[in-house]
PDBQT receptor file of N, H, CA, C and O in Angstrom, charges set to zero:
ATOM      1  N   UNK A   1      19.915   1.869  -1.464  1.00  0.00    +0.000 N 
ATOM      2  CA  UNK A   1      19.747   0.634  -2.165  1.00  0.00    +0.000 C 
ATOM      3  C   UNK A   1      18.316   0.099  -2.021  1.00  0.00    +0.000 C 
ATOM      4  O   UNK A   1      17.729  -0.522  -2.908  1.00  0.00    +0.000 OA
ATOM      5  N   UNK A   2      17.694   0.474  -0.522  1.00  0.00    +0.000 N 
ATOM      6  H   UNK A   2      18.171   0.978   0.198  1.00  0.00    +0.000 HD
ATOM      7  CA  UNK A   2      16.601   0.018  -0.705  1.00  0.00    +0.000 C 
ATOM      8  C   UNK A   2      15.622   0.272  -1.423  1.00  0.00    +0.000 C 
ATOM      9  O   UNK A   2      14.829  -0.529  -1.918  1.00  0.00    +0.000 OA
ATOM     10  N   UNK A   3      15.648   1.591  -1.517  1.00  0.00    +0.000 N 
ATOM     11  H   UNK A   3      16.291   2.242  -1.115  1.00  0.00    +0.000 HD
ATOM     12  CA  UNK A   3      14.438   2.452  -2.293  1.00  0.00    +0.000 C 
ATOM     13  C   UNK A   3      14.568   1.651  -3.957  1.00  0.00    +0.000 C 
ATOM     14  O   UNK A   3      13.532   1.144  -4.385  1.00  0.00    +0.000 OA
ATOM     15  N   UNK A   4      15.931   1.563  -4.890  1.00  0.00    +0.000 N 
ATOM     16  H   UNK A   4      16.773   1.975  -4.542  1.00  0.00    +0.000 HD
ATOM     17  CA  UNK A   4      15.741   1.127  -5.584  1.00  0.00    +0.000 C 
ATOM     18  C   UNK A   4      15.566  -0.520  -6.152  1.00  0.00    +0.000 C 
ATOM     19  O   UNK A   4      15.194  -0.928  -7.253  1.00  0.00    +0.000 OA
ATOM     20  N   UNK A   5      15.968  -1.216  -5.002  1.00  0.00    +0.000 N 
ATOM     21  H   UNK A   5      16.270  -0.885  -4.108  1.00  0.00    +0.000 HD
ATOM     22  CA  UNK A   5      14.877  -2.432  -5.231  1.00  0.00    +0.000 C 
ATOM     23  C   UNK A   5      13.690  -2.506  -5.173  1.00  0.00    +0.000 C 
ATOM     24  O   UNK A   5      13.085  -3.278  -5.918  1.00  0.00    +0.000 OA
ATOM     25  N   UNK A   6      12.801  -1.409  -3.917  1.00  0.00    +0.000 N 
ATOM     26  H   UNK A   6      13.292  -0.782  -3.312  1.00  0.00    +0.000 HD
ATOM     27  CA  UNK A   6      11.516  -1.848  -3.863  1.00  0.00    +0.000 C 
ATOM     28  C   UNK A   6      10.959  -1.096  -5.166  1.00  0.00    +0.000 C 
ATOM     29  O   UNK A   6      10.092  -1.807  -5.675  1.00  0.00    +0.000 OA
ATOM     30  N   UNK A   7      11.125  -0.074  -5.782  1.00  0.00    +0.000 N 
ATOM     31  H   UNK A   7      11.829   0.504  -5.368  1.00  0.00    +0.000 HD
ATOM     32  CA  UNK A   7      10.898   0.041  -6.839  1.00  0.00    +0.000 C 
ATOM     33  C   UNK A   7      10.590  -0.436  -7.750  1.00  0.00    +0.000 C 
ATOM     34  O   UNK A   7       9.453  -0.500  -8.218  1.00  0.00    +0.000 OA
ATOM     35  N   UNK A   8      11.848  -0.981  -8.279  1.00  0.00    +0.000 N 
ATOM     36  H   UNK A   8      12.772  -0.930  -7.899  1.00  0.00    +0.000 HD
ATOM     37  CA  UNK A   8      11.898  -1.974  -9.204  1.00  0.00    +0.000 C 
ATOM     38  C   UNK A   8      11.257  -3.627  -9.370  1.00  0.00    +0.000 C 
ATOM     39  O   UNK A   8      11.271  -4.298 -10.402  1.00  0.00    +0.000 OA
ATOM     40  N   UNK A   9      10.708  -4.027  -8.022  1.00  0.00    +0.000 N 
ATOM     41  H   UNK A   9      10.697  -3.482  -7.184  1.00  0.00    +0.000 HD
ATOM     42  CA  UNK A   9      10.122  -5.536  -7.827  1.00  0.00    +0.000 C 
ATOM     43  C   UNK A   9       8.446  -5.058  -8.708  1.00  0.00    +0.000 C 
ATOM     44  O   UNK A   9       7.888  -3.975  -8.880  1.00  0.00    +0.000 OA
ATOM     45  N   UNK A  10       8.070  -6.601  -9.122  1.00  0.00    +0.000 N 
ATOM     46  H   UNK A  10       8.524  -7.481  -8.983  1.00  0.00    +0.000 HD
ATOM     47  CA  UNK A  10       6.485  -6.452  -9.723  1.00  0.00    +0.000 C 
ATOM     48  C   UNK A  10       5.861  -6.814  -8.887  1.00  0.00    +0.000 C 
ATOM     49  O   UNK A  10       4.719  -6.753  -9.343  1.00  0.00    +0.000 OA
ATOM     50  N   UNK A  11       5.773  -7.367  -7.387  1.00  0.00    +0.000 N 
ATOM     51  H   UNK A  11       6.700  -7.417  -7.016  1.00  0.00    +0.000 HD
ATOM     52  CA  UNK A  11       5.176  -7.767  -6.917  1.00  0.00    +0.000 C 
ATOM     53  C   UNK A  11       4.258  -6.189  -5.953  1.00  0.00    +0.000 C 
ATOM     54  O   UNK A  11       4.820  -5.142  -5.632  1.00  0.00    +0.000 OA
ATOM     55  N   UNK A  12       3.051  -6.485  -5.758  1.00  0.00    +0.000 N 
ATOM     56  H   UNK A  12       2.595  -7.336  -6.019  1.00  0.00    +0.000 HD
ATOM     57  CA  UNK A  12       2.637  -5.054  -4.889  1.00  0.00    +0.000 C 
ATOM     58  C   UNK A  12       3.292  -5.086  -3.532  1.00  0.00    +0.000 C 
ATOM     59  O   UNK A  12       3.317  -6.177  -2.961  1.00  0.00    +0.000 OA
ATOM     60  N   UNK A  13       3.801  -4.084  -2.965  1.00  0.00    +0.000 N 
ATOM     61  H   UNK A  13       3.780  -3.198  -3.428  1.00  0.00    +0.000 HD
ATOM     62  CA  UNK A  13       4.835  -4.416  -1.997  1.00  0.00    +0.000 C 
ATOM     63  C   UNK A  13       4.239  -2.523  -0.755  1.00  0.00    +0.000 C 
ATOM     64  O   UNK A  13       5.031  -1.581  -0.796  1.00  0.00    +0.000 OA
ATOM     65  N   UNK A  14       3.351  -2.422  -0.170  1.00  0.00    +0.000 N 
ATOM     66  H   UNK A  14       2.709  -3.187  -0.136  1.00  0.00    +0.000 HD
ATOM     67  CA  UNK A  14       2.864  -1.671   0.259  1.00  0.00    +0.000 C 
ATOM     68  C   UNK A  14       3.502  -1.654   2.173  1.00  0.00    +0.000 C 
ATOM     69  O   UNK A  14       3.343  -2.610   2.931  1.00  0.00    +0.000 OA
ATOM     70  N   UNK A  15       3.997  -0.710   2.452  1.00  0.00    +0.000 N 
ATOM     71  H   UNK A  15       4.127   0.067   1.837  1.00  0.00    +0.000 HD
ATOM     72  CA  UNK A  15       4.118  -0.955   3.940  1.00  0.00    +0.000 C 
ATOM     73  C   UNK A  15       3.469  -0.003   4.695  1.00  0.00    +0.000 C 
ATOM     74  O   UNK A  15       3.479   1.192   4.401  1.00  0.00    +0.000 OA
ATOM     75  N   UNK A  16       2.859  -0.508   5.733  1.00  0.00    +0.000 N 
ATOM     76  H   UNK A  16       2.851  -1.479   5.971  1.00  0.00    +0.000 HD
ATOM     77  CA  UNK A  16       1.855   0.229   6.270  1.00  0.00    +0.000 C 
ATOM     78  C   UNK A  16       1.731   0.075   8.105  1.00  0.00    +0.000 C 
ATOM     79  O   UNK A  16       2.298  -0.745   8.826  1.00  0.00    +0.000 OA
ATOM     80  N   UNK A  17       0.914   1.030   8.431  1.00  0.00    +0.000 N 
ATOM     81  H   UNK A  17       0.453   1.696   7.845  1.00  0.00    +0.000 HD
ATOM     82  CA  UNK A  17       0.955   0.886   9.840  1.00  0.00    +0.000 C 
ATOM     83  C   UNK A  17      -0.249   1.060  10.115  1.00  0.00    +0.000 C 
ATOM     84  O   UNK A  17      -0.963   1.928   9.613  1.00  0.00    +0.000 OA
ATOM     85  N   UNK A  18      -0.696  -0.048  11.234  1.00  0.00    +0.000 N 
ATOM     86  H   UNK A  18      -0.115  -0.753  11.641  1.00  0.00    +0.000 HD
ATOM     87  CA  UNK A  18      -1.904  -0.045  12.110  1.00  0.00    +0.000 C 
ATOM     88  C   UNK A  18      -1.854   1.025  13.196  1.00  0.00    +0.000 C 
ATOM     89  O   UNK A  18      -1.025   1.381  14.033  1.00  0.00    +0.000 OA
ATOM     90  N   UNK A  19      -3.107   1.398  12.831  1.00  0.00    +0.000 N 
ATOM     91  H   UNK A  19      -3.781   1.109  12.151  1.00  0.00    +0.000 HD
ATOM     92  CA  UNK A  19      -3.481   2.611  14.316  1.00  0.00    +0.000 C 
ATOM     93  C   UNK A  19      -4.768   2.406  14.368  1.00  0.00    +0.000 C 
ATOM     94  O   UNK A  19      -5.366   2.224  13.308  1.00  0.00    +0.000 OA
ATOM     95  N   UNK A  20      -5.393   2.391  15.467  1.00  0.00    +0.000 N 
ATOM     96  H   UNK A  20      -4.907   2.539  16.329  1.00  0.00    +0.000 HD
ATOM     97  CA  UNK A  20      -6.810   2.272  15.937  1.00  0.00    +0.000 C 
ATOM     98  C   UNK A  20      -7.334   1.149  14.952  1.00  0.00    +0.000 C 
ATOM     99  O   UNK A  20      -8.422   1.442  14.457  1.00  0.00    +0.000 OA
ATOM    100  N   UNK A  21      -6.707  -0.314  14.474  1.00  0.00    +0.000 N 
ATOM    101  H   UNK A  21      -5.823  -0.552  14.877  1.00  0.00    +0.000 HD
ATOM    102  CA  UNK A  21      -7.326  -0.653  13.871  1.00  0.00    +0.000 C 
ATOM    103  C   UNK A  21      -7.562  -0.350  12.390  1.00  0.00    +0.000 C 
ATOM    104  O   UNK A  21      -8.440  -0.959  11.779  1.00  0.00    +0.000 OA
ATOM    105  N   UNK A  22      -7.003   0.331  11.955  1.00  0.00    +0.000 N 
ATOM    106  H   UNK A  22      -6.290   0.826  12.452  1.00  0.00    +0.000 HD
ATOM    107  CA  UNK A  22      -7.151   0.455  10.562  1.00  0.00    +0.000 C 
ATOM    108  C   UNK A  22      -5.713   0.799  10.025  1.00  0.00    +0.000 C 
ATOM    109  O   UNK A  22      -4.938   1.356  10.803  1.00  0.00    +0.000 OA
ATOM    110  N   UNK A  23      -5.293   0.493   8.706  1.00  0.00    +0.000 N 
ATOM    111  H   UNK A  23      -5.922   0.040   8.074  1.00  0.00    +0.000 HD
ATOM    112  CA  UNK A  23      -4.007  -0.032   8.136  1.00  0.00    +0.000 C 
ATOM    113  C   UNK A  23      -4.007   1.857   7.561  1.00  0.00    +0.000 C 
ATOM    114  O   UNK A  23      -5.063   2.350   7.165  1.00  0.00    +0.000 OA
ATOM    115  N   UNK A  24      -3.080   2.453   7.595  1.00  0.00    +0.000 N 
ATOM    116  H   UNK A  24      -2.222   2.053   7.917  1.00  0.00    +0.000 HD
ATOM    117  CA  UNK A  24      -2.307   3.223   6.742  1.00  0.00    +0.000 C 
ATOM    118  C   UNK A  24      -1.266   2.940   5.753  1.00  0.00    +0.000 C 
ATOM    119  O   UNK A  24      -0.368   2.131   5.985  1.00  0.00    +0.000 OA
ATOM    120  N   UNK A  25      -1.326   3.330   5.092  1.00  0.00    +0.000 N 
ATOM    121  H   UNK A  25      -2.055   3.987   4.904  1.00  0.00    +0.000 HD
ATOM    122  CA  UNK A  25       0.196   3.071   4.206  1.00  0.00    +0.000 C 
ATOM    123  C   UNK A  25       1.008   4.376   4.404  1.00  0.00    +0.000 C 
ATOM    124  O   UNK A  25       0.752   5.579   4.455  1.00  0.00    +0.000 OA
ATOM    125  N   UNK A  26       2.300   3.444   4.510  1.00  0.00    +0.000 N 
ATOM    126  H   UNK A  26       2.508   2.466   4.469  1.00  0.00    +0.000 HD
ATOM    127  CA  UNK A  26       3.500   4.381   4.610  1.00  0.00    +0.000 C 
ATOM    128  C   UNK A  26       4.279   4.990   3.221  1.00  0.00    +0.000 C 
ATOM    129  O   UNK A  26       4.643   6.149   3.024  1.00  0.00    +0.000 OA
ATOM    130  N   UNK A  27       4.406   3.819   2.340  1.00  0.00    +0.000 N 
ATOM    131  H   UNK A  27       4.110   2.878   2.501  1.00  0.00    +0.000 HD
ATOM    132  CA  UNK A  27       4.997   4.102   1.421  1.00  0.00    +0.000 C 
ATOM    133  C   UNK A  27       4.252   3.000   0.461  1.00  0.00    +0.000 C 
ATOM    134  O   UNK A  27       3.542   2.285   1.168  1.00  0.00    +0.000 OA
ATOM    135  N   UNK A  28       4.190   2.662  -0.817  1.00  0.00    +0.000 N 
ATOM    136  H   UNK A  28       4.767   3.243  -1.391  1.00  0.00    +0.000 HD
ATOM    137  CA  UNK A  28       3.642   1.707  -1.746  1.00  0.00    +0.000 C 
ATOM    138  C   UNK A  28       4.837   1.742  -2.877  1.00  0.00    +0.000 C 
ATOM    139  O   UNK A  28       5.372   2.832  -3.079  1.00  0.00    +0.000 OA
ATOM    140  N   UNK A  29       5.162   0.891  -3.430  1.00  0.00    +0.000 N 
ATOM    141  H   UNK A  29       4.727   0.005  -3.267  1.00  0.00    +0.000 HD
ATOM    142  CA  UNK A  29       6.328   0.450  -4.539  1.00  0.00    +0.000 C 
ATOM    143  C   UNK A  29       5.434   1.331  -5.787  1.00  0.00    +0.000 C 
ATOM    144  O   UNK A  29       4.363   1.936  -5.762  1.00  0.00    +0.000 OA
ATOM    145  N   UNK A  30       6.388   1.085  -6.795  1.00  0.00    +0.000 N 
ATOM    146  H   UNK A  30       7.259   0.593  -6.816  1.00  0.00    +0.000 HD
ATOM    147  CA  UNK A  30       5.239   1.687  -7.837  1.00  0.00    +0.000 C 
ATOM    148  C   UNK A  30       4.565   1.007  -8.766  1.00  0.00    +0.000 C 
ATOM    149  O   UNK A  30       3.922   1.604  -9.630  1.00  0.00    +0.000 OA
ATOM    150  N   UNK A  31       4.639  -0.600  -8.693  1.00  0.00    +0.000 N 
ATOM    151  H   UNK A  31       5.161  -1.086  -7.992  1.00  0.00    +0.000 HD
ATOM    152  CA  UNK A  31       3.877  -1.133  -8.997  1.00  0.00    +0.000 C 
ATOM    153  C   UNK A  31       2.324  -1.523  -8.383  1.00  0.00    +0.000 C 
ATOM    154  O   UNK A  31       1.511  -2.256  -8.945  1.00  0.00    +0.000 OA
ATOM    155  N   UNK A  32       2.119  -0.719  -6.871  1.00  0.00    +0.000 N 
ATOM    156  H   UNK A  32       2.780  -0.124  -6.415  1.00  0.00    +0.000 HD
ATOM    157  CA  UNK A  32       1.430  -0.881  -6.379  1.00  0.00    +0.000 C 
ATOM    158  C   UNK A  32       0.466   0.191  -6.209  1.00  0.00    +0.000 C 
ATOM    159  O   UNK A  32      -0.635   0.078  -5.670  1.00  0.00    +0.000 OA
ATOM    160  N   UNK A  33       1.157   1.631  -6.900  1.00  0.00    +0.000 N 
ATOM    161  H   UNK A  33       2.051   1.724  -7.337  1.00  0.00    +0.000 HD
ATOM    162  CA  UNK A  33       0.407   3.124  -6.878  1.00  0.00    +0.000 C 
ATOM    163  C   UNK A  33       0.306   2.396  -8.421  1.00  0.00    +0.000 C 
ATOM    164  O   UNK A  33      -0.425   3.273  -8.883  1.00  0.00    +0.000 OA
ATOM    165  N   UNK A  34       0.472   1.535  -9.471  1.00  0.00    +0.000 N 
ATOM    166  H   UNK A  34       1.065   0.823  -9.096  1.00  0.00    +0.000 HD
ATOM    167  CA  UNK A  34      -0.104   1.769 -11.109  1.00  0.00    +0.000 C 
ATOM    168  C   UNK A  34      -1.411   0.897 -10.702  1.00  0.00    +0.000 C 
ATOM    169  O   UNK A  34      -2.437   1.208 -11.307  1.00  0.00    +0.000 OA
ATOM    170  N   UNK A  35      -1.488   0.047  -9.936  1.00  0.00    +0.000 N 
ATOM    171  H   UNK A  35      -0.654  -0.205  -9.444  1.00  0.00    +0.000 HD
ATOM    172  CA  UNK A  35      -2.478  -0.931  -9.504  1.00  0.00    +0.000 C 
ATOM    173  C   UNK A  35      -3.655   0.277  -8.816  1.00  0.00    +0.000 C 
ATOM    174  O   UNK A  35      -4.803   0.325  -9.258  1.00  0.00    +0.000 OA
ATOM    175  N   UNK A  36      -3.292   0.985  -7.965  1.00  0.00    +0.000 N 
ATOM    176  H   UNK A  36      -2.360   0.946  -7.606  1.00  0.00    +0.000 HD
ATOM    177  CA  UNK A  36      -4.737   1.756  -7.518  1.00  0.00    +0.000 C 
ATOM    178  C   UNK A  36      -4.644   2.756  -7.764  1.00  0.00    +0.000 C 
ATOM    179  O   UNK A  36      -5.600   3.431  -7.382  1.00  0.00    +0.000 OA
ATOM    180  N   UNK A  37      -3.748   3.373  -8.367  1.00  0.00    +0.000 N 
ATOM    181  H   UNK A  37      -2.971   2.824  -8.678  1.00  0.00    +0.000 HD
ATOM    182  CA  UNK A  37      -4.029   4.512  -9.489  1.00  0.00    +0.000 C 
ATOM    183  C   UNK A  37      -3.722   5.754  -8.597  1.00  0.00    +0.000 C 
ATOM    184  O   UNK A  37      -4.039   6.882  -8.972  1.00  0.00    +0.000 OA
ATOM    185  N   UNK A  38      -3.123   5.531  -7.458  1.00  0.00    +0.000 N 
ATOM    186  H   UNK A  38      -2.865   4.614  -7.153  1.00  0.00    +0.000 HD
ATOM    187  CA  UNK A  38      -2.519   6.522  -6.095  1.00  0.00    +0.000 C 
ATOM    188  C   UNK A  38      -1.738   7.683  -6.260  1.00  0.00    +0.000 C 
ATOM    189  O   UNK A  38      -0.560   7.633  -6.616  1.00  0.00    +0.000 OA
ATOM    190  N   UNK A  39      -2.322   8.691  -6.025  1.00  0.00    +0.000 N 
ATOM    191  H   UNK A  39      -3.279   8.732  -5.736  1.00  0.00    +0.000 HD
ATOM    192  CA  UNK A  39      -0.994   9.836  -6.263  1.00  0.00    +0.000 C 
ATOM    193  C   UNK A  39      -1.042  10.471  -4.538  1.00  0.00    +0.000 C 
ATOM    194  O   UNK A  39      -0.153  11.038  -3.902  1.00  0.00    +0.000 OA
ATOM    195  N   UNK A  40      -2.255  10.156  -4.191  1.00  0.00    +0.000 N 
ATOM    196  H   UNK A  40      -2.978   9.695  -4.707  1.00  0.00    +0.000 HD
ATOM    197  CA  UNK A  40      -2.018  10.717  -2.865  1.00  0.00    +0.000 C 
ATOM    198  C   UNK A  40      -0.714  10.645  -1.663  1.00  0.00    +0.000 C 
ATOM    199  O   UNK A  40       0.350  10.041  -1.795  1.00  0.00    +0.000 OA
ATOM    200  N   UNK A  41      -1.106  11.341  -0.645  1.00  0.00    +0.000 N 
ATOM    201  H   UNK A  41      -1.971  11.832  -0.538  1.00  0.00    +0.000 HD
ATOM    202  CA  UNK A  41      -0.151  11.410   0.340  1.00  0.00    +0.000 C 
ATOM    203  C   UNK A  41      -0.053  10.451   1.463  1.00  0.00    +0.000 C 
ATOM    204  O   UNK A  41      -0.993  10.304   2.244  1.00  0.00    +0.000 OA
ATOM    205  N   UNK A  42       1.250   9.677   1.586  1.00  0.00    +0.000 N 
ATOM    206  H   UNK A  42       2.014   9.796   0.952  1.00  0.00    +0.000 HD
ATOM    207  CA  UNK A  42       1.405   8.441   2.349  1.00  0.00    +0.000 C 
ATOM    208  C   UNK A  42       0.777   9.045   3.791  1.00  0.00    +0.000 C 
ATOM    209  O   UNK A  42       0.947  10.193   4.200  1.00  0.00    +0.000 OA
ATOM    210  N   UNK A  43       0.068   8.062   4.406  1.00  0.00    +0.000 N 
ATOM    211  H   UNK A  43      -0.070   7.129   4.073  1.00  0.00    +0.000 HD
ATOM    212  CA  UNK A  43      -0.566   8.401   5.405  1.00  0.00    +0.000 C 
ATOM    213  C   UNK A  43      -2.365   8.152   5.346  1.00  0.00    +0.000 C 
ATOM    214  O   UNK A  43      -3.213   8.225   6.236  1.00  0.00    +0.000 OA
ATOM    215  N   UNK A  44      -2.460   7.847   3.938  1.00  0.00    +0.000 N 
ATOM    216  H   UNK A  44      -1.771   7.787   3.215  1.00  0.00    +0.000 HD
ATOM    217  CA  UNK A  44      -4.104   7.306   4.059  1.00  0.00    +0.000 C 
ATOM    218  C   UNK A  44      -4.188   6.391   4.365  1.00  0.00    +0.000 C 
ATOM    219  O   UNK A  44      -3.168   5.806   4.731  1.00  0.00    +0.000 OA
ATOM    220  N   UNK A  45      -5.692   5.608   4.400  1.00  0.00    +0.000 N 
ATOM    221  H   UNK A  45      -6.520   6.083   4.104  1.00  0.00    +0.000 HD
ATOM    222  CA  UNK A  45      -6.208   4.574   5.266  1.00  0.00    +0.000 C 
ATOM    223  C   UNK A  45      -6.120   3.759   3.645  1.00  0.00    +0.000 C 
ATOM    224  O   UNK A  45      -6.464   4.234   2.563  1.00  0.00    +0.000 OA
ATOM    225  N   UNK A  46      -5.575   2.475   3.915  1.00  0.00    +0.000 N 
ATOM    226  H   UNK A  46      -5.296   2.088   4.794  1.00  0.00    +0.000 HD
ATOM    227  CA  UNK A  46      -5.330   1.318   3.223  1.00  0.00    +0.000 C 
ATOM    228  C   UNK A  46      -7.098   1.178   2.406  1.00  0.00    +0.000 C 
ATOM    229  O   UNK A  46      -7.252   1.245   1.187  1.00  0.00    +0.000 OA
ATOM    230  N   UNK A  47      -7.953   1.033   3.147  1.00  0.00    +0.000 N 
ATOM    231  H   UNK A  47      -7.828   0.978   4.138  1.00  0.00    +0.000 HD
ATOM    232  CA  UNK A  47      -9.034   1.055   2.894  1.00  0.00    +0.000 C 
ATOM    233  C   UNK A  47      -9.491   1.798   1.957  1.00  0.00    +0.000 C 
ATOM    234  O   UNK A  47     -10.427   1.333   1.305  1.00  0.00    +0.000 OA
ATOM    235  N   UNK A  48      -8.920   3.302   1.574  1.00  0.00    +0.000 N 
ATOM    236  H   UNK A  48      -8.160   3.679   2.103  1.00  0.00    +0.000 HD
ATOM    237  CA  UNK A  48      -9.737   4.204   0.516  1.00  0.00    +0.000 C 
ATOM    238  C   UNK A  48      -8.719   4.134  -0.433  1.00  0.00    +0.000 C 
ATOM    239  O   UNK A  48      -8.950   4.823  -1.426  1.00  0.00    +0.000 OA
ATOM    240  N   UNK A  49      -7.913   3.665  -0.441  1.00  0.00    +0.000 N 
ATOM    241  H   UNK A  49      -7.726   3.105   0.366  1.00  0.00    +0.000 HD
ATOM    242  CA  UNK A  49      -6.722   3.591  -1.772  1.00  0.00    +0.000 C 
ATOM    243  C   UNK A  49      -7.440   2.331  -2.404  1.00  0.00    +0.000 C 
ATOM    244  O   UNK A  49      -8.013   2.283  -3.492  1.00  0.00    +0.000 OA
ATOM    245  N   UNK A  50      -7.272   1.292  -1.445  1.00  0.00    +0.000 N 
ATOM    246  H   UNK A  50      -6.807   1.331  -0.561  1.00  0.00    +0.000 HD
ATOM    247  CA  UNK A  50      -7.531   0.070  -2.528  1.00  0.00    +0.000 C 
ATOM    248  C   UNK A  50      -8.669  -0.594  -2.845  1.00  0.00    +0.000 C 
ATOM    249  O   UNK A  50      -9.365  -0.621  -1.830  1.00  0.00    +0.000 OA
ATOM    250  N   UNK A  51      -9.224  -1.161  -3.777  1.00  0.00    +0.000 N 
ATOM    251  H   UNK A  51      -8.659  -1.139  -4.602  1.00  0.00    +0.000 HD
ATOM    252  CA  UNK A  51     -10.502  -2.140  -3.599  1.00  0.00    +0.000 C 
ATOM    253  C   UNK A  51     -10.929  -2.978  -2.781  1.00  0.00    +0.000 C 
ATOM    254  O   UNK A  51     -10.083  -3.784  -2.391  1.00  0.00    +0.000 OA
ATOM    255  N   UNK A  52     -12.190  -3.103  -2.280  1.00  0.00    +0.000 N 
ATOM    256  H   UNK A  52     -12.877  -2.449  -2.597  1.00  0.00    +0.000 HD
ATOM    257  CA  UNK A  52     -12.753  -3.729  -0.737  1.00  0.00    +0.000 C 
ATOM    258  C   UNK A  52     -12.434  -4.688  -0.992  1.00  0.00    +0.000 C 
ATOM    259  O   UNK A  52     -11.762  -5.103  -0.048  1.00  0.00    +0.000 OA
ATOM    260  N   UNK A  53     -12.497  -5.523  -1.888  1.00  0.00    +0.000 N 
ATOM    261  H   UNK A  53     -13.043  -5.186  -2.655  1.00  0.00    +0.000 HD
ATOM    262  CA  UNK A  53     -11.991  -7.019  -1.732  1.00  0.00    +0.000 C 
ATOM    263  C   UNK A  53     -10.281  -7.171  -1.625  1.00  0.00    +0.000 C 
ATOM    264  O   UNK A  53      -9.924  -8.262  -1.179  1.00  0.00    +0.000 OA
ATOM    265  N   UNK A  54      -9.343  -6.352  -1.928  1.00  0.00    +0.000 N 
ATOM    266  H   UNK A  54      -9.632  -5.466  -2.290  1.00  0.00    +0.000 HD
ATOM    267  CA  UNK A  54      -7.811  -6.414  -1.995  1.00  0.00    +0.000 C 
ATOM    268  C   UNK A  54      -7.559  -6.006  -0.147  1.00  0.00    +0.000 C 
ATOM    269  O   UNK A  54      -6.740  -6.255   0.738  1.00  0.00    +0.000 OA
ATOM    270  N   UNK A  55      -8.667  -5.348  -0.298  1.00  0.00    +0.000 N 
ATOM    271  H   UNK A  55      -9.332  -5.145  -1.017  1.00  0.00    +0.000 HD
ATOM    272  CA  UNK A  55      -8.373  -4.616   1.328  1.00  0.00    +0.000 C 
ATOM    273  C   UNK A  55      -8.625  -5.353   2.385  1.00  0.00    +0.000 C 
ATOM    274  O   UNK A  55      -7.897  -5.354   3.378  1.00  0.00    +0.000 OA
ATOM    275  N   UNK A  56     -10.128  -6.340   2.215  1.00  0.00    +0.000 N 
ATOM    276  H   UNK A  56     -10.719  -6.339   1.409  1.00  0.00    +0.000 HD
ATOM    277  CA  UNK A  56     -10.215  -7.390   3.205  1.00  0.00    +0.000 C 
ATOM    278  C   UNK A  56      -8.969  -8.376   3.173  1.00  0.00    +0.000 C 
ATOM    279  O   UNK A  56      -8.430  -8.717   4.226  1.00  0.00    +0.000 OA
ATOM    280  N   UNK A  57      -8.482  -8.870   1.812  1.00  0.00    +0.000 N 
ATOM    281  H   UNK A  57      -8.920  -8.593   0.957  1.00  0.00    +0.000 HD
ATOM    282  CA  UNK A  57      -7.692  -9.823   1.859  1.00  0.00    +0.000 C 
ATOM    283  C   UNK A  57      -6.388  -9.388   2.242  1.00  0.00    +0.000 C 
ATOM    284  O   UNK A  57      -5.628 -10.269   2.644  1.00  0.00    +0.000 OA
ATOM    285  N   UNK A  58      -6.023  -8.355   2.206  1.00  0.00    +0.000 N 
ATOM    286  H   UNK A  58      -6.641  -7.640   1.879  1.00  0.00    +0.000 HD
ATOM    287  CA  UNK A  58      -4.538  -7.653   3.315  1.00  0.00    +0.000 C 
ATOM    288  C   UNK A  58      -4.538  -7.578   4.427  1.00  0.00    +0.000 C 
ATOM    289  O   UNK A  58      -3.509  -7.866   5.039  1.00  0.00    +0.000 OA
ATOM    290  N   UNK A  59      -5.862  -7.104   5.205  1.00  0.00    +0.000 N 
ATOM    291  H   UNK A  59      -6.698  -6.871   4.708  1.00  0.00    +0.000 HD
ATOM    292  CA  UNK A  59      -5.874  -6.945   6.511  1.00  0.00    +0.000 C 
ATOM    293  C   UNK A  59      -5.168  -7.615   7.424  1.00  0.00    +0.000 C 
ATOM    294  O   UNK A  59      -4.346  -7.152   8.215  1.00  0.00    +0.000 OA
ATOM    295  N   UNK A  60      -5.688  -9.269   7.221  1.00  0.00    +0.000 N 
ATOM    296  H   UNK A  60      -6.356  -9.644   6.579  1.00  0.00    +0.000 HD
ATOM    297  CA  UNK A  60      -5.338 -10.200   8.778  1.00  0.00    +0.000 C 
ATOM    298  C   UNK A  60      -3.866 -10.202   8.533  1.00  0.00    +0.000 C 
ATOM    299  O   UNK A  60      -3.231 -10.742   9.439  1.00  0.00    +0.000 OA
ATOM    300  N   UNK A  61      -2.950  -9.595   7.240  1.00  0.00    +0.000 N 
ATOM    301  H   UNK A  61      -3.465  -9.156   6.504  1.00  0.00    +0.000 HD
ATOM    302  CA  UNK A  61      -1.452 -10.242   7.552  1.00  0.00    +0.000 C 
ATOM    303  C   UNK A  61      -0.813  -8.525   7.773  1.00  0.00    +0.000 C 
ATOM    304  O   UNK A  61       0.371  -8.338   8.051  1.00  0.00    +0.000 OA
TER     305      UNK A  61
């Protein structure tokens, strides 16, 4: 059930994990891979998926 709500929401809905300080993503909804255009493999740094300004403003939460 979960998979197909987060799917389906418009909001960008990205979950991710801190290591050494820098955010990975685990998984991203798919309104949030049409936003940075992502086909890659969960496990990159939050930082090279998204735009520096989307990326500063995610960090502190």
């Amino acid at each position: 059930m979960f998979e197909f709500y987060f799917d389906q929401m418009n909001e960008l809905v990205f979950i991710a994990e801190v290591k050494n300080q820098h955010l990975y993503y685990k998984k991203m909804n798919k309104a949030a891979a049409k936003l940075v255009r992502c086909q890659g493999e969960a496990g990159m740094r939050l930082e090279s998926v998204l735009p520096e300004r989307v990326y500063h403003s995610l960090y502190p939460y």
